[in-house]
C-alpha positions, 0 to 999 in steps of 0.5 A, spaced: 575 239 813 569 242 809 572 238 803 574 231 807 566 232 809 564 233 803 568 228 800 566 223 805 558 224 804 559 223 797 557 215 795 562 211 790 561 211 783 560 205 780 564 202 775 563 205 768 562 213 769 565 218 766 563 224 770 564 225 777 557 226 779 551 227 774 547 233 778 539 230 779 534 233 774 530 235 780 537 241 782 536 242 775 529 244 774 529 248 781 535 252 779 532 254 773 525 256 776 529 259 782 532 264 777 525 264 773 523 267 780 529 272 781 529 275 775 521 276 774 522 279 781 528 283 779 524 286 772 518 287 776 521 292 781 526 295 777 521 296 772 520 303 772 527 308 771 526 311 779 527 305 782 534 304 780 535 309 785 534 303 790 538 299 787 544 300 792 539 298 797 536 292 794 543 289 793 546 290 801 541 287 803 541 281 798 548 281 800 546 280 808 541 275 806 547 271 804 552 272 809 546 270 813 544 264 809 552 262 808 553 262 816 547 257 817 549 253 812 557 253 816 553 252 823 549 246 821 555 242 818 559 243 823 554 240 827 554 234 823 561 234 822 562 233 830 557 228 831 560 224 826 567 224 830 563 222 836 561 216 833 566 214 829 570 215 837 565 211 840 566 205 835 572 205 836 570 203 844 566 197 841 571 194 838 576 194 843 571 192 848 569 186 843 575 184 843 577 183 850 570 180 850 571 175 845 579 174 849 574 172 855 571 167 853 576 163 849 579 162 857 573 160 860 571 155 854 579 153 856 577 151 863 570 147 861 574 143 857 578 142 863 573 141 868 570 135 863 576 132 863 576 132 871 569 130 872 569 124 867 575 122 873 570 123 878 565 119 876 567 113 878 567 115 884 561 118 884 557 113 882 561 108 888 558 114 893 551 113 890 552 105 892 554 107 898 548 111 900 543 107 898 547 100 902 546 105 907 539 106 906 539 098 905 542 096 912 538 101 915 531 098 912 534 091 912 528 088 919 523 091 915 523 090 908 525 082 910 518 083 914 513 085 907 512 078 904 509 077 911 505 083 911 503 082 903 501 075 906 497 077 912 493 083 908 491 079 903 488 075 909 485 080 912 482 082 905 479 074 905 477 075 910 473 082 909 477 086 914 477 092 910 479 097 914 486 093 917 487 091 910 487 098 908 491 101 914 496 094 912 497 096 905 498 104 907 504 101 911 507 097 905 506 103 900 509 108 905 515 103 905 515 102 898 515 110 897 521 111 902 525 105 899 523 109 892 525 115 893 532 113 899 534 109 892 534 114 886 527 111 883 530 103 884 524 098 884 525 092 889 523 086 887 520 085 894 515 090 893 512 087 886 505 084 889 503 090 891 500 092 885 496 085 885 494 086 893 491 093 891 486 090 885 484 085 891 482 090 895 479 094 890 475 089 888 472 087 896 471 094 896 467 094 889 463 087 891 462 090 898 458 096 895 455 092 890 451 087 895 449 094 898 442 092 899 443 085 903 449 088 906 445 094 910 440 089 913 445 083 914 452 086 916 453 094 916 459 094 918 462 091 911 458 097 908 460 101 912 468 099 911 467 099 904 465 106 904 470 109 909 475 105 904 473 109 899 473 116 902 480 115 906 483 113 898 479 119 895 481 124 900 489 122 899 494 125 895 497 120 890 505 121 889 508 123 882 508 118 877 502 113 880 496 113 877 490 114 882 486 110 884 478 112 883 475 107 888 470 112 890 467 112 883 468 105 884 464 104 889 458 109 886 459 104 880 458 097 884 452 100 888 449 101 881 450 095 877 449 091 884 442 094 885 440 094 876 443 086 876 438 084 882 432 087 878 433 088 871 437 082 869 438 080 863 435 072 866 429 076 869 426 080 862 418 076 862 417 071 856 411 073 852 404 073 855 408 074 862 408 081 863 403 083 867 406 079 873 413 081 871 410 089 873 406 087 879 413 084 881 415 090 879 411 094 883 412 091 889 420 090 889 422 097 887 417 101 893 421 096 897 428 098 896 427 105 895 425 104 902 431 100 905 435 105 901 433 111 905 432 107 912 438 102 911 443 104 906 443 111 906 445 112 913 452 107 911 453 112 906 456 119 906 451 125 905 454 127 899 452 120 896 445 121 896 443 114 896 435 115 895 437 120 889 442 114 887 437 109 888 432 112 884 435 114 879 439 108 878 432 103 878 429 107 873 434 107 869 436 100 869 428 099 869 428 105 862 432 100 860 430 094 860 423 095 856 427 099 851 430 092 850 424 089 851 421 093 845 426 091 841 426 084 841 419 080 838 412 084 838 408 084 844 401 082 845 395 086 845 395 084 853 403 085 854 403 091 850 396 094 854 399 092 860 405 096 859 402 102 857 398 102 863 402 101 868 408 105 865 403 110 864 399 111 870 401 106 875 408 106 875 408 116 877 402 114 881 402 114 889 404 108 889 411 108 886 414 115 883 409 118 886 408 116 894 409 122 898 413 118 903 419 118 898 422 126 900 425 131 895 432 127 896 429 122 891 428 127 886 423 124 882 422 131 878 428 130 873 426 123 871 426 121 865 420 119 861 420 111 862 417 110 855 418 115 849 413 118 844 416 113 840 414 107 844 408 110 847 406 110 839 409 103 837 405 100 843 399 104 841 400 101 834 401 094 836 395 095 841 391 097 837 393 092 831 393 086 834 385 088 837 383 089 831 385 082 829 381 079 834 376 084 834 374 082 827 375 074 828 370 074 834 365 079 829 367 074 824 365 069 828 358 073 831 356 074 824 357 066 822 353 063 828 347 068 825 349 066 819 348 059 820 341 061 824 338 062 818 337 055 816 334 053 821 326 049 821 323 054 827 323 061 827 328 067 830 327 066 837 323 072 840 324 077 847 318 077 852 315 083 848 315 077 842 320 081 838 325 078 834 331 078 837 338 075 837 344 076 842 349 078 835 348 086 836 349 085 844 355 081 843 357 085 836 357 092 841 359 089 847 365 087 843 367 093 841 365 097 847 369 093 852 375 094 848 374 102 848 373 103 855 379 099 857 383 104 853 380 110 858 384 107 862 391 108 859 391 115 854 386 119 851 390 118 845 389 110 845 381 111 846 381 115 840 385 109 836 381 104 839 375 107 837 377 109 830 378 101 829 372 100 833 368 104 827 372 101 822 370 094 824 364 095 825 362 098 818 365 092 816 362 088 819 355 092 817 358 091 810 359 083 811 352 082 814 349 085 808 352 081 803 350 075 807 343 077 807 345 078 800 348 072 798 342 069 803 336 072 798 340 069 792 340 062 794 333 063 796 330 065 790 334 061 787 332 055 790 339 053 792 338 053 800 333 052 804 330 057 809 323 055 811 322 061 814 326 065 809 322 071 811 322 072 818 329 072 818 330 078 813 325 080 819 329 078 824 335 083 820 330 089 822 331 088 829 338 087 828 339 094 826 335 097 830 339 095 836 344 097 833 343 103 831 340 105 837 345 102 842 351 106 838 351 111 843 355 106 847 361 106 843 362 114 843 367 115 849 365 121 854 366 127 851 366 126 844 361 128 839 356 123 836 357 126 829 363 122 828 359 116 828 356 119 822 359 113 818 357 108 821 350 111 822 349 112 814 351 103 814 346 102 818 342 106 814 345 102 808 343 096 812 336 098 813 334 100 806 337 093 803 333 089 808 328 092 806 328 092 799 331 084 800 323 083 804 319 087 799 323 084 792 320 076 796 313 080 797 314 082 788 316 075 788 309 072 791 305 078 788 307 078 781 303 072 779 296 075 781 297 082 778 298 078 771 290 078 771 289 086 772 287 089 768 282 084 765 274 084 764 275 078 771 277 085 774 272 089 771 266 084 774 269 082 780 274 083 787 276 076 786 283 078 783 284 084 789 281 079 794 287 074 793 293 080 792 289 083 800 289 075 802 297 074 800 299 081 802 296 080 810 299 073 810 305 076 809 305 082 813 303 078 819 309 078 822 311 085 821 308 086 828 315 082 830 319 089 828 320 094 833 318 101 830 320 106 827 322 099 821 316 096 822 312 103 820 317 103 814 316 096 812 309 097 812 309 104 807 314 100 803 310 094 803 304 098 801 307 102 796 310 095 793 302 093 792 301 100 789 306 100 784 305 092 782 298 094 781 300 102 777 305 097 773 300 092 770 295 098 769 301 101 764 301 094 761 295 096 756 291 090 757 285 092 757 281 098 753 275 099 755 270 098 749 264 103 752 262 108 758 259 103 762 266 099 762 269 106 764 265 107 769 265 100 771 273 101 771 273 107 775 268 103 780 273 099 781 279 103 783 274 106 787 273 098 791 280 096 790 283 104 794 278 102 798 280 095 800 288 096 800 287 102 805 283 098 809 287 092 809 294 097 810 289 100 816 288 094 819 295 092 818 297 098 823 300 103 817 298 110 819 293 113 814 298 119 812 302 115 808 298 111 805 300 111 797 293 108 795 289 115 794 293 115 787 288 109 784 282 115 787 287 120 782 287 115 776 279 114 778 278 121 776 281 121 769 277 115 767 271 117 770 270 123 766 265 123 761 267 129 757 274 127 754 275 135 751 276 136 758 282 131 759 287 136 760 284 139 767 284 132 769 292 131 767 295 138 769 291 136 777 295 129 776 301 132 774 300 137 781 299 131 785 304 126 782 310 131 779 313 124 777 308 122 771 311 122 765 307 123 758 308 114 755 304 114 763 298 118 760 298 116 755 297 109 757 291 111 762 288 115 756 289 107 752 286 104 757 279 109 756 279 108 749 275 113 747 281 118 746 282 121 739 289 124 737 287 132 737 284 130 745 290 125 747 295 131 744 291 136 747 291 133 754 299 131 753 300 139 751 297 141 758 301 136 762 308 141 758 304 147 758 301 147 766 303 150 772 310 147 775 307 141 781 308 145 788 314 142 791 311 141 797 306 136 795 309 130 800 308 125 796 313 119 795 315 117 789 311 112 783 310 113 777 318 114 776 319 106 778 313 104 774 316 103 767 311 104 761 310 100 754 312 104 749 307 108 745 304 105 738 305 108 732 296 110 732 298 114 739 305 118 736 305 126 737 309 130 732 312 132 739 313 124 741 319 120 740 317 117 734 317 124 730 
């Protein structure tokens, strides 16, 4: 048994071996270290000649230790030999069983073969039942399925007649019949129930056409409204067969009762044409409040709670109406009026306590998850087109302003005058009025559109301050060439003073409330710009008439006689006489700058070296004669009403003392206090004032220009305007040249 076991485990050989079974590397290795060991265990106990003595012992109990090993090894293949047979036992059952198994079916598959074959003998008789049955079923049905075509005929009456309620009921019974008759016949469709389909679609559609008038409906005939509704909730409420499509007619309903009630208001034939906005509003503004009231005291209570009729009504017009201005914005650019009107109403009127906002619409209307009725987009693409075409017409009415001033000028009387006797003229009301107008309305629509408007407004204005002073420009051209008359070319330059004051001080009209003036920063420095070009304008026309009086000064006429300052006085008081028409502080600047244009004419003709005194007596008589004229033109401008303070005369009492000096070896003391008193003066003017005294010889002319270079810095706070610096002085002559001067 052992063997047969042995021999069973053992796997085939395959083809080609010789031996019957090579032993494994691994047996072999551990063998061999296995005898390494017992004999390495073996020397090392027998090593030593006494323990041979032992050597019976040891062999007994190895001889033991066998056995032992031999009858467990015996034990363990004993068991795995007894449980090989009982597999190979059990197998064997299997096999038998298979068997009877495999036996079994090939019988049952016999009698299916032979049940098919009689069944296919049956079904002639079988489908000869089904007609049987459903015959039956025909004749028992018979009296009421030859009654449908009428009661189709009747309901589609009752449907015309907006009987919805009995029309509902009358179809209900039809499609009962049809169902039973569906189902007693195996799914067979009569023909006698094909309008059916057609007849539900009328009633739907009475039920959808009923809800769309709502409105008119609640206040004319509830009672349709009402039957409408309870249609749709009946059908809702029903369960729908197998294999038919439900029929939504409550979401229907809802759908007609929005569409109705935006169709009614927001139409696309009932968008406002260009310009007609506002009226389209005000409608608006009347018509909505109006149906949200007759939703909540008439509809809503034809209406199931769950409808929320006051919360579909208001959502619903503002939607529709959301809508409508996006397509009115996408169409053509609105005006300046329709795109105010829009962001005022949007803004402002349409939240407000008498839309939105009305207290009377309860917290069923739920205004609160409203959508904004512009987007930031359109409140910026309205702005934009507000303010643009503002602009365009802002700058065409001041365009037109400046051309009715502008034709002005060339009239034979002069500018009109107010009650004070100013100069006046209603261009810078109309021009501020224009502008301030058009700020103001934007308050009432955004902080954000004011500030645009304003913005323009600045703009606008600078550029119509630009525009005047190029008028007054080209206006001063003409004159003084001769190519246009202006009699009175004066006192419209004069009427221009006044135009900026009122200008400059109304300009706080355009700030809005609350914003700091400094942003008119710009305008106020145009203004300033303005003012210093009519001013140069006026004083260019006062060189013009003095020019040829101051031809003769210096001479030896001047010397002996007043007559030369006399007509200067004379010319200059005639045409100052006017500048009493100029509101102050302007005419105070005119009069300071008319003074300091007589003052330099007079500097520029003393720089001119036409006169060289020839003695003492004709240096005295000079400096008198400074004296005279200082004298002169103070009273005149004191007289004229220019204050004292400004005056720029008391330079001719400075150059006095540099001519009157008898001792030319002190010329420099003279020129380091003029130096102090008029930091501008430059050596070529020195020079030509030590010209005019004709006594200097070249060491004292170069020692009084070394005291000018060597002497204390002017104070900075001398206050006194610039002179010298705008009279040009003659170049030297080669007899006056310094080794330090430019000729060297």
């Amino acid at each position: 048994m052992d063997s047969e076991a042995k021999n069973e485990t053992q796997p085939t050989l395959p083809p080609g071996f010789s031996c019957p079974w090579p032993e494994w590397p691994e047996q072999e290795r551990a063998e061999q270290l296995a005898r390494g060991a017992a004999l390495k265990w073996a020397s090392g106990i027998f090593y030593r000649p006494e323990q041979l003595a032992r050597l019976s012992q040891y062999r007994s109990r190895e001889v033991q230790r066998t056995c032992s090993l031999e009858a467990r090894i015996k034990s363990v293949v004993q068991s795995y030999l007894e449980g090989v047979q009982t597999g190979v036992w059990q197998l064997a059952r299997a096999l038998e069983a298979v068997q009877e198994t495999h036996e079994a079916l090939s019988q049952a598959h016999e009698l299916l073969q032979s049940l098919a074959q009689a069944s296919k003998i049956l079904q002639p008789l079988r489908e000869r039942v089904a007609q049987h049955k459903q015959l039956q079923v025909l004749s028992q049905l018979l009296p009421r399925l030859q009654a449908v075509p009428a009661a189709v005929a009747h309901t589609q009456t009752l449907i015309d007649a907006q009987r919805l309620l009995e029309a509902y009921v009358s179809l209900r019974e039809l499609e009962q019949l049809q169902e039973e008759t569906w189902g007693a016949l195996g799914g067979l469709e009569l023909p006698v129930f094909q309008g059916l389909g057609l007849l539900s679609e009328a009633l739907g559609q009475a039920v959808e056409a009923a809800a769309g008038a709502a409105g008119q409906l609640a206040q004319e005939d509830p009672a349709l409204l009402v039957a409408a509704v309870r249609v749709a909730e009946v059908e809702a409420r029903r369960t729908t067969p197998l294999g038919q499509a439900p029929r939504d007619w409550r979401q229907r309903c809802l759908q007609a009762l929005q569409t109705g009630l935006e169709q009614i208001h927001f139409g696309t034939t009932v968008l406002p044409e260009p310009g007609g906005l506002a009226g389209w509003l005000e409608g608006l503004q009347v018509a909505l409040p109006a149906e949200l009231a007759i939703a909540e005291a008439l509809v809503a209570p034809c209406c199931p709670p769950h409808y929320n009729i006051v919360q579909l009504w208001t959502h619903t017009l503002h939607s529709g109406l959301r809508r409508s201005l996006q397509q009115l914005l996408a169409g053509p650019e609105l005006g300046a009026a329709d795109a105010f009107a829009l962001l005022h109403w949007a803004l402002h009127v349409y939240p407000g306590k008498e839309m939105m906002g009305n207290l009377e619409l309860g917290p069923e209307a739920d205004v609160s998850q409203l959508e904004p009725l512009l987007t930031l987009e359109n409140i910026e693409q309205l702005e934009a087109t507000f303010v643009a075409k503002v602009q365009a017409s802002v700058a065409q009415w001041l365009q037109k302003a400046l051309d009715g001033e502008v034709a002005e000028w060339g009239r034979e009387q002069e500018p009109n005058t107010d009650s004070s006797g100013f100069y006046h003229s209603p261009m810078p009301a109309i021009v501020l009025q224009i502008l301030a107008e058009n700020i103001r309305v934007t308050n009432m629509v955004s902080e954000s559109l004011q500030q645009r408007v304003h913005s323009m407004a600045v703009s606008e204005l600078g550029t119509f301050l630009r525009s005047f002073s190029d008028a007054l420009i080209r206006f001063s051209r003409d004159h003084l060439r001769g190519e246009g008359l202006a009699p009175h070319f004066v006192p419209y330059l004069l009427a221009a003073f006044n135009h900026q004051s009122a200008l400059s001080s109304s300009l706080s009209v355009l700030l809005p409330d609350g914003v700091a003036s400094g942003i008119l920063a710009p305008v106020e420095g145009a203004l300033d710009e303005l003012q210093r070009r009519i001013c140069r304008l006026v004083l260019e026309e006062l060189q013009v008439e003095l020019q040829p009086m101051f031809a003769a000064l210096p001479s030896r006429r001047w010397l002996s006689s007043s007559e030369l300052l006399d007509r200067v006085c004379e010319q200059t008081s005639r045409f100052c006489q006017d500048f009493w028409r100029v509101r102050k502080p302007a005419a105070q600047l005119l009069l300071a700058e008319a003074e300091r244009t007589v003052v330099l004419q007079y500097l520029r003709a003393l720089m001119q070296g036409r006169l060289v005194c020839r003695g003492a007596d004709e240096r005295t008589q000079a400096a008198e004669r400074l004296l005279h004229d200082a004298a002169q033109l103070k009273e005149l401008f004191l007289g004229l009403g220019l204050e004292e303070s400004v005056h720029c005369a008391p330079v001719l009492l400075a150059l006095r003392e540099l001519l009157n000096l008898s001792d030319p070896t002190l010329l420099g003391l003279e020129v380091a206090g003029l130096r102090q008193q008029f930091p501008d003066v430059s050596e070529d003017h020195i020079s030509a004032l030590l010209d005019l005294r004709g006594d200097v010889s070249r060491e004292q002319r170069q020692a009084a220009l070394s005291s000018l270079q060597a002497g204390p810095p002017p104070s900075p706070s001398t206050g006194r305007r610039v002179l010298f610096s705008l009279v040009p002085a003659p170049a030297p002559s080669l007899s006056s040249c310094l080794p330090s001067g430019p000729c060297s």
